[in-house]
N, C-alpha and C positions, 0 to 999 in steps of 0.2 A: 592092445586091441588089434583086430586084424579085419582087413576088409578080402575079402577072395570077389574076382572079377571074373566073369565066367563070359568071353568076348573072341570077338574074329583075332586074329595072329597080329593084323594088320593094327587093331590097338594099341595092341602090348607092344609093337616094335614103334609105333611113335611115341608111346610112354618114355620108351628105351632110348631112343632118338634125343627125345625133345628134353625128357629129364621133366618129364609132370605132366601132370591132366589137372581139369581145371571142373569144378562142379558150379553149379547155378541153381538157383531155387525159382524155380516159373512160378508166377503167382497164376493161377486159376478161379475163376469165378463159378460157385454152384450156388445159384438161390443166390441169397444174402451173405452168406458166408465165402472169405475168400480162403484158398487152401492153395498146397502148394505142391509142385513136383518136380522131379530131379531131372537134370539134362547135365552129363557125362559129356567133357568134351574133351577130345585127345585131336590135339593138331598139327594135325598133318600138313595143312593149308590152313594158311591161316583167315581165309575167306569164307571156307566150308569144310569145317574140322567134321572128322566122326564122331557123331553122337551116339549116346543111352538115356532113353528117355523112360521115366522110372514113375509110376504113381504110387505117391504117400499117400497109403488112410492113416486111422488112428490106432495104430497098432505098435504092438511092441517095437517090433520090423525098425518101424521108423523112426522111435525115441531111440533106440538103440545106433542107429544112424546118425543123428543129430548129434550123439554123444560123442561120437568117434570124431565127427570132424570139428567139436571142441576142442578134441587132445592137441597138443602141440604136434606128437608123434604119434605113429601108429607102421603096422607092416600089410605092406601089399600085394596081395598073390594072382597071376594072373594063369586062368589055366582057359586052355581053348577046345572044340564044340565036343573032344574025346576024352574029356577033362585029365589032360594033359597038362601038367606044370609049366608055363612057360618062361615067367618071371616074378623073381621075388624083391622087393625091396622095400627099405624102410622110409616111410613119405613125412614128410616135416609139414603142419600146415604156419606158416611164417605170418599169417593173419587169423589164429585161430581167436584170439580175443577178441579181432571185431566180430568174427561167428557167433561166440557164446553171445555177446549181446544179444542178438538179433536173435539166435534161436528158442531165446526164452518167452519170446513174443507169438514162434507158430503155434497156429493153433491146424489140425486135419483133422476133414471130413471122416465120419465113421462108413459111407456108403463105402462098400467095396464092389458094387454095380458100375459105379462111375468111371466112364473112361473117359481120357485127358486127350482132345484133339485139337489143342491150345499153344501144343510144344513150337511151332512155327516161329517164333517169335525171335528175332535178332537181339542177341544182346549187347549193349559198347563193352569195352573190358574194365570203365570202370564198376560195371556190376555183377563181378566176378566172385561167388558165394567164398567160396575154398580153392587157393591153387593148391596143392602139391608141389611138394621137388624130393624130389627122387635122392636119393645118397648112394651109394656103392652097392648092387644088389647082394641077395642073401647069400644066394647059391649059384654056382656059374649057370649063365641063362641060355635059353633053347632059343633066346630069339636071334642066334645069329645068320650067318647065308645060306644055312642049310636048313631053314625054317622060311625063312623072307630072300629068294634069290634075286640079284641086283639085278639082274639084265632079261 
């Protein structure tokens, strides 16, 4: 399976940094029914990481998502705004059993009207959906200093 991340430079080189991003599943409230949405977190700071904040309906999209951060493994591609490759690698989720548990339980909204202005929400890290760790990338990567300069 493969996830492709279509994000500022600035993610992919904390990806690269840090060795993982870390996903969360926001619980949201519509009506009666609660549903749920994706916050992307690559940390940079670890007070105020950079997010992606992502709304789940009931769509393939998102079962097919779900699935992916079931897998133990999977490959990660990150290409930026000129869909340019910047980094590839293959992402281990080390907690992916407690996921499947949990993701047999979502249930999402079918509205795709609905927008999520809910994301706000701090999380502790013990409620951490899926980390990532990174392994040895695919291909040698564009995220070095001539992508990201140090000074």
């Amino acid at each position: 399976m493969i996830l492709l991340v279509k994000a500022a430079r600035e993610m992919a080189h904390t990806a690269k940094l840090r060795e993982g991003v870390r996903f969360y599943l926001a619980p949201v409230s519509v009506g009666t029914v609660t549903t749920y949405g994706l916050i992307t977190a690559f940390f940079d700071d670890s007070d105020e990481p950079l997010i992606i904040c992502t709304t789940l309906f009931d769509e393939e999209i998102a079962r097919e998502f779900l699935s992916l951060l079931s897998s133990d493994s999977f490959h990660v591609h990150f290409f930026d705004e000129r869909n340019r490759e910047l980094l590839g690698f293959r992402a281990e989720t080390p907690h992916a059993h407690r996921f499947r548990a949990f993701a047999d339980r979502i249930q999402f909204v079918a509205h795709p009207s609905l927008t999520v202005a809910t994301f706000a929400t701090r999380c502790n890290s013990g409620s951490v959906l899926a980390r990532l760790r990174t392994t040895p990338p695919l291909q040698p990567s564009r995220c070095g200093n001539r992508c990201f300069p140090t000074a």
